[in-house]
C-alpha positions as CSV (number, residue, x, y, z in Angstrom):
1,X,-8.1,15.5,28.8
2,X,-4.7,16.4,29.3
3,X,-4.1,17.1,25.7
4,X,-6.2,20.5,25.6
5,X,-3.4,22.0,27.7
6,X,-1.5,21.8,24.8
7,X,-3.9,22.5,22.0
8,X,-4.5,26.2,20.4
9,X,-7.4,25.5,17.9
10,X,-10.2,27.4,19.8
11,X,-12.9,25.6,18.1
12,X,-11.4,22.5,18.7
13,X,-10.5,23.3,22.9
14,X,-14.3,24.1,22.6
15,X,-15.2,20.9,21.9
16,X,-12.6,18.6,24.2
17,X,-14.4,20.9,27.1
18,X,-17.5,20.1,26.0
19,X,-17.5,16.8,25.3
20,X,-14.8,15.7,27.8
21,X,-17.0,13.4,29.6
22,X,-17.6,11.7,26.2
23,X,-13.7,11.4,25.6
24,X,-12.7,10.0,28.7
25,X,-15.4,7.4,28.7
26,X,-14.4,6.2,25.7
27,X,-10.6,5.9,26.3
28,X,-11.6,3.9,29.3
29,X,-13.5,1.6,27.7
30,X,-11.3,1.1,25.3
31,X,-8.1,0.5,27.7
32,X,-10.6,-2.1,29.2
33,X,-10.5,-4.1,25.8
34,X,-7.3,-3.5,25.0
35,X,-5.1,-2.4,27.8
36,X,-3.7,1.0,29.1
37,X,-2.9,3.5,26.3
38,X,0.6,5.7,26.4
39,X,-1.0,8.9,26.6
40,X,1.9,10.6,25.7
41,X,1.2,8.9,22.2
42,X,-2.4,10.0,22.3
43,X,-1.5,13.5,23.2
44,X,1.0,13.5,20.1
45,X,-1.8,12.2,18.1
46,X,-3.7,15.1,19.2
47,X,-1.3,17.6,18.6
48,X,0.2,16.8,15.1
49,X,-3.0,14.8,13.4
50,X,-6.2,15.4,15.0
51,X,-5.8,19.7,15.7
52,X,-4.1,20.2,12.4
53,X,-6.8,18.5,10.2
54,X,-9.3,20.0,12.1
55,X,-7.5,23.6,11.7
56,X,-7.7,23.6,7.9
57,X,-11.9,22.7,8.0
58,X,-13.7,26.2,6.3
59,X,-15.5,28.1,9.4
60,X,-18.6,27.5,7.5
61,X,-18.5,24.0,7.9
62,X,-17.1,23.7,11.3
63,X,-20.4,22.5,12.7
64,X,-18.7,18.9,11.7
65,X,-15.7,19.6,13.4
66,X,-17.4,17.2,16.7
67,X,-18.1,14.5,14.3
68,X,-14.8,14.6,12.5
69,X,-12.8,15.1,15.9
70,X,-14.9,11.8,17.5
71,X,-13.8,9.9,14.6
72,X,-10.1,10.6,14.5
73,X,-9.6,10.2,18.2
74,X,-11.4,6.8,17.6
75,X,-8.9,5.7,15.0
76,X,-6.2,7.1,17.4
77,X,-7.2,4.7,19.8
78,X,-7.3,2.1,17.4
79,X,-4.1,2.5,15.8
80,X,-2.0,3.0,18.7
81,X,-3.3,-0.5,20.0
82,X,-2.2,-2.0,16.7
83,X,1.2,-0.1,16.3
84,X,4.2,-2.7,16.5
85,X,7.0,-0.1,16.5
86,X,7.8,3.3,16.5
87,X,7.8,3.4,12.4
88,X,4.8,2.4,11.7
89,X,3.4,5.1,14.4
90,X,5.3,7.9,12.7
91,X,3.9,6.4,9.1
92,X,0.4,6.4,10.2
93,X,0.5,9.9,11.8
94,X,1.8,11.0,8.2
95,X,-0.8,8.7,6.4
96,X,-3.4,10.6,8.2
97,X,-2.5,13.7,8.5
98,X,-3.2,14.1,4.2
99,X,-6.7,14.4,5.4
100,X,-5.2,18.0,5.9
101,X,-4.8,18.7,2.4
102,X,-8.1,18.1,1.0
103,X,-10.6,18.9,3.7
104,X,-13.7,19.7,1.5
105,X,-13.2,15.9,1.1
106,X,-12.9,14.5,4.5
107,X,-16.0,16.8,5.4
108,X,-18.0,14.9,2.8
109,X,-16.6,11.4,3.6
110,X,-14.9,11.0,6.8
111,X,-15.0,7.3,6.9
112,X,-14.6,6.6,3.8
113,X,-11.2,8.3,3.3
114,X,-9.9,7.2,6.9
115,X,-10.8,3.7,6.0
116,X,-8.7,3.4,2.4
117,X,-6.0,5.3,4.2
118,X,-5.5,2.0,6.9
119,X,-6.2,-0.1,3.9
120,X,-3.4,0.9,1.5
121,X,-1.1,0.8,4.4
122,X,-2.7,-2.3,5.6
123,X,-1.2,-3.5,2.0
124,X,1.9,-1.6,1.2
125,X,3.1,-3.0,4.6
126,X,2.6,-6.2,3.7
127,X,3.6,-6.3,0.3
128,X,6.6,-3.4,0.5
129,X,7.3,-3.0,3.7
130,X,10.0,-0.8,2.9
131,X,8.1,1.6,0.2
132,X,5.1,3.0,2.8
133,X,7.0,6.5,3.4
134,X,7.2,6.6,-0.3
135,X,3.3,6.3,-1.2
136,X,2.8,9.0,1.5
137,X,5.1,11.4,-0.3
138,X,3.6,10.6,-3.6
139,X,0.4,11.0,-2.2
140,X,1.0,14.0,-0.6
141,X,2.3,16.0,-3.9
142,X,-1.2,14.8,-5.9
143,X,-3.9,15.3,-3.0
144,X,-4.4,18.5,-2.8
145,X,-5.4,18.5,-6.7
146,X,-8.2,16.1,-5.4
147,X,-11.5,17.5,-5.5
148,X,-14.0,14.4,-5.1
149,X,-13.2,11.1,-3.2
150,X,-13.0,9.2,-5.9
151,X,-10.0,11.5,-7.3
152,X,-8.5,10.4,-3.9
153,X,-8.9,6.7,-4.0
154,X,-8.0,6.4,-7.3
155,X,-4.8,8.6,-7.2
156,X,-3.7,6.5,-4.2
157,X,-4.1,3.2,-6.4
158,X,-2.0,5.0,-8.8
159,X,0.9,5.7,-6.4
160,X,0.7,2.1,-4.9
161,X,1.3,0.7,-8.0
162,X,4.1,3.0,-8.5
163,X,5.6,2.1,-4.8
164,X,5.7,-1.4,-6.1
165,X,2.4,-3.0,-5.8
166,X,2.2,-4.8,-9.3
167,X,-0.7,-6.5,-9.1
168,X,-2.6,-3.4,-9.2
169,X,-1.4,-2.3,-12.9
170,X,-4.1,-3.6,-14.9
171,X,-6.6,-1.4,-12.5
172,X,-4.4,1.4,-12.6
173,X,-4.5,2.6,-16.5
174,X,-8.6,3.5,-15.7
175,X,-7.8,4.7,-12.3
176,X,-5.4,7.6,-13.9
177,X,-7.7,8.3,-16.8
178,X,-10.6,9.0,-14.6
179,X,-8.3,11.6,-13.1
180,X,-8.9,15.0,-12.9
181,X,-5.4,16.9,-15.4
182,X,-4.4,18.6,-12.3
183,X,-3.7,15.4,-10.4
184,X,-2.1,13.0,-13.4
185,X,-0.1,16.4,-14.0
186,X,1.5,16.5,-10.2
187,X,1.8,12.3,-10.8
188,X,3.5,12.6,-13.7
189,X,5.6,15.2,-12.4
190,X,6.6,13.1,-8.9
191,X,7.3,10.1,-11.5
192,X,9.5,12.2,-13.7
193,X,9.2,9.6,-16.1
194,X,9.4,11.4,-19.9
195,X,6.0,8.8,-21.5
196,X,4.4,8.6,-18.3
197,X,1.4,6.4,-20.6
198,X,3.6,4.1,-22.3
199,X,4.0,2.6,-18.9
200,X,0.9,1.0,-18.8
201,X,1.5,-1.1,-21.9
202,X,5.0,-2.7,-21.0
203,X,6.4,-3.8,-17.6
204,X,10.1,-2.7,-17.9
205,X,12.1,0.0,-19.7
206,X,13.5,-1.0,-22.9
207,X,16.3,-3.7,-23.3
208,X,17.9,-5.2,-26.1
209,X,18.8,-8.8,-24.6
210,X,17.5,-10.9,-21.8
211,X,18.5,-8.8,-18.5
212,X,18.5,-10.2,-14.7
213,X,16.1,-8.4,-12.8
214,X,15.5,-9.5,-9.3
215,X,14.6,-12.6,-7.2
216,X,10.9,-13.0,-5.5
217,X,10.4,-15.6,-2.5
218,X,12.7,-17.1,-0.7
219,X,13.4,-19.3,2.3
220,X,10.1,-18.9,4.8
221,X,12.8,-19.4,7.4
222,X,14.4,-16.2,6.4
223,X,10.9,-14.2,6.0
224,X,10.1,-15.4,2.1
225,X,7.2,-17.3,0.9
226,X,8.2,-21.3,0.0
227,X,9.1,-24.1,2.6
228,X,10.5,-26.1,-0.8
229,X,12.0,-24.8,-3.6
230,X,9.2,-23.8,-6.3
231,X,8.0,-24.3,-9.4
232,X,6.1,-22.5,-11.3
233,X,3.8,-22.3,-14.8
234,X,2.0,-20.1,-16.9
235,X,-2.0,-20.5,-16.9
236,X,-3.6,-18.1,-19.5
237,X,-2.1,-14.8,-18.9
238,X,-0.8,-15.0,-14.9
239,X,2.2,-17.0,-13.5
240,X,2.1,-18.9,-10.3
241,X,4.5,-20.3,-8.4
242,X,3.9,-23.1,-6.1
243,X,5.9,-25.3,-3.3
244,X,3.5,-27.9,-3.5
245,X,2.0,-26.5,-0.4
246,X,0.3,-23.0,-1.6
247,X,0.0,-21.3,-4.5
248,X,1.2,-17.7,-5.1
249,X,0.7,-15.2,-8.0
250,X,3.3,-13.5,-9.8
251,X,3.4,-10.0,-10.8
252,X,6.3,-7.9,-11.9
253,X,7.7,-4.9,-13.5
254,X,9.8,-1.7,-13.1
255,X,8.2,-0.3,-10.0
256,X,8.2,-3.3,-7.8
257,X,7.8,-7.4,-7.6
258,X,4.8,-8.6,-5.3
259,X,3.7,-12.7,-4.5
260,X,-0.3,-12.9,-4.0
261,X,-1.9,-16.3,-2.3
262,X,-4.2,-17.5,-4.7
263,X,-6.6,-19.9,-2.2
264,X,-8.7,-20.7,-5.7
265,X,-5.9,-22.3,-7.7
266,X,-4.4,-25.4,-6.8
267,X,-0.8,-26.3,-5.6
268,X,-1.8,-30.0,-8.3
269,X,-3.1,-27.6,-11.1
270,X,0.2,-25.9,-11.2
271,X,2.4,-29.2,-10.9
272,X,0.5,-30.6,-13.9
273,X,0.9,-27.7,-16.1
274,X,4.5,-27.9,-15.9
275,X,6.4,-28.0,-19.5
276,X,7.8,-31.4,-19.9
277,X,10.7,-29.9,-22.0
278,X,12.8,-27.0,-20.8
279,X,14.5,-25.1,-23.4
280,X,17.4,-23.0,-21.4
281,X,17.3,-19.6,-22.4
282,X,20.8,-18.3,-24.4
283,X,22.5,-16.4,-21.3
284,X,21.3,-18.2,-18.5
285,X,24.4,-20.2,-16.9
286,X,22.4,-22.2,-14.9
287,X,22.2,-26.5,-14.5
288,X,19.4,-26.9,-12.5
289,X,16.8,-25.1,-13.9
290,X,13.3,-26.3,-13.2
291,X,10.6,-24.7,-14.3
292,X,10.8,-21.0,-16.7
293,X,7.9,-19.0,-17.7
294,X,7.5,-16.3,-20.2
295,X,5.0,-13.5,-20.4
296,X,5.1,-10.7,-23.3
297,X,8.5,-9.0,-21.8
298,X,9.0,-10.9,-18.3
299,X,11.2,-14.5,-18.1
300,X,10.6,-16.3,-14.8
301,X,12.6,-19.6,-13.8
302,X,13.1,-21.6,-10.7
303,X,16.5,-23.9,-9.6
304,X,16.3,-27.1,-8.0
305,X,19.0,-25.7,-5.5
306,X,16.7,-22.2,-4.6
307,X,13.9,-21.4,-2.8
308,X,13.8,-18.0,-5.0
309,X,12.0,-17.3,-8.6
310,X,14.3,-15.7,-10.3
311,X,13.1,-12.7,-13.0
312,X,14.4,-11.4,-16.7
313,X,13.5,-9.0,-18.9
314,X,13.2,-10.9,-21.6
């Protein structure tokens, strides 16, 4: 493998020379089922993921370093066949390169941590595209407090929520309980927000009259979520939003707005649960208003002339 040319991590040139039969074999078989591999790409991930996670292991417990080395060339592999631009390469090195910080961790559960890492930026890519560098920063100030997997995977539900991913808030109060004081300390402190707690209990900072938030949805023609303008209604304690074609869940509050397709509720269910009578809300301008739902502190309404739900602190 050309990449040991380059490597300095003894233990690690060790292995590639020993085990370069095994390497090659598997990158062949792997360009056979997925096409050729830029090995300049796999040689990056080499240098500046696989070596230094390996580097921080204990010498004690280097006798996993072939394991753990297999494991992360194999997701190398993998990722690089799924990258779609140069971005989300650069994210994903960084993703993985926090196995770094807590290696007593990764020894103990390899798959387990490399797995949640693809699958929080399996979903911060598709619900904030934009935010992904941010959950790896946060991360990366509040890992190395981690001691036990667990600590990891729930601080990393934590710092999704707080790079926008709403939906997860009612998991998230227990998630940052069950945290160790060292971690919700560094959380708190990469937050910087004074009651840290209170945020749990309401969904926007304080305001004394209904405030225009932010709009959720859109056009599908320009990348949102409804082919018809929507309507939406309140059903126990969640708002959904339909077109008539699908049904999406609302969520909302100061960190981020995310729409979740809800397959189990019914585009007719929400149609029929519609208010009959809309009472405009004082300070909303708007004619065509068509539908408005109201949780403790959120306002949500549609227009007849928008594809967009529009949202108020109310």
């Amino acid at each position: 493998m050309a990449e040991m040319e380059k490597i300095t991590y003894l233990p690690l040139i060790k292995h590639l020379k020993e085990a370069g039969g095994f390497y090659n074999e598997l990158l062949k078989n792997h360009e056979l089922q997925q096409g050729t591999i830029n090995t300049d790409q796999l040689t990056e991930w080499m240098l500046h993921v696989v070596e230094p996670v390996l580097k921080n292991i204990e010498d004690q417990k280097l006798g996993h370093l072939p394991r753990l080395c297999r494991l992360l060339f194999s997701r190398g592999l993998s990722n690089q066949s799924k990258q779609s631009s140069f971005a989300y390469s650069q994210e994903t090195k960084a993703a993985f390169l926090m196995c770094k910080e807590m290696p007593e961790c990764f020894v103990e559960s390899p798959v387990r941590i490399l797995n949640a890492i693809e699958s929080a930026l399996r979903s911060i890519r598709e619900y904030q595209r934009e935010r992904v560098g941010e959950w790896i920063s946060s991360m990366s100030e509040c890992i190395a407090h981690c001691e036990k997997v667990d600590d990891f995977l729930n601080c990393g539900r934590v710092c999704a929520w707080l790079s926008g991913l709403a939906h997860l808030k009612t998991r998230v109060k227990k998630s940052f309980e069950s945290l160790p004081l060292d971690v919700q300390s560094a959380i708190k402190k990469n937050t910087a927000h004074p009651d840290f707690e209170k945020l749990f209990d309401k969904n926007w900072n304080h305001q004394t009259s209904l405030t225009f938030v932010t709009t959720m949805g859109d056009f599908v023609g320009f990348g949102g979520a409804f082919e018809q303008p929507p309507v939406i209604a309140k059903i126990e304690d969640q708002v959904f939003a339909t077109d008539g074609k699908s049904t999406l869940a609302l969520f909302a509050d100061q960190f981020g707005q995310v729409l979740v397709e809800q397959s189990n509720v019914e585009p007719n269910h929400i149609l029929s649960t519609l208010e009959s009578r809309i009472d405009k809300p004082k300070g909303i301008d708007f004619d065509d208003i068509r539908s408005i739902a109201r949780l403790k502190d959120t306002l949500f309404l549609t227009r007849a002339s928008s594809h967009c739900v529009f949202v108020y602190v109310n």
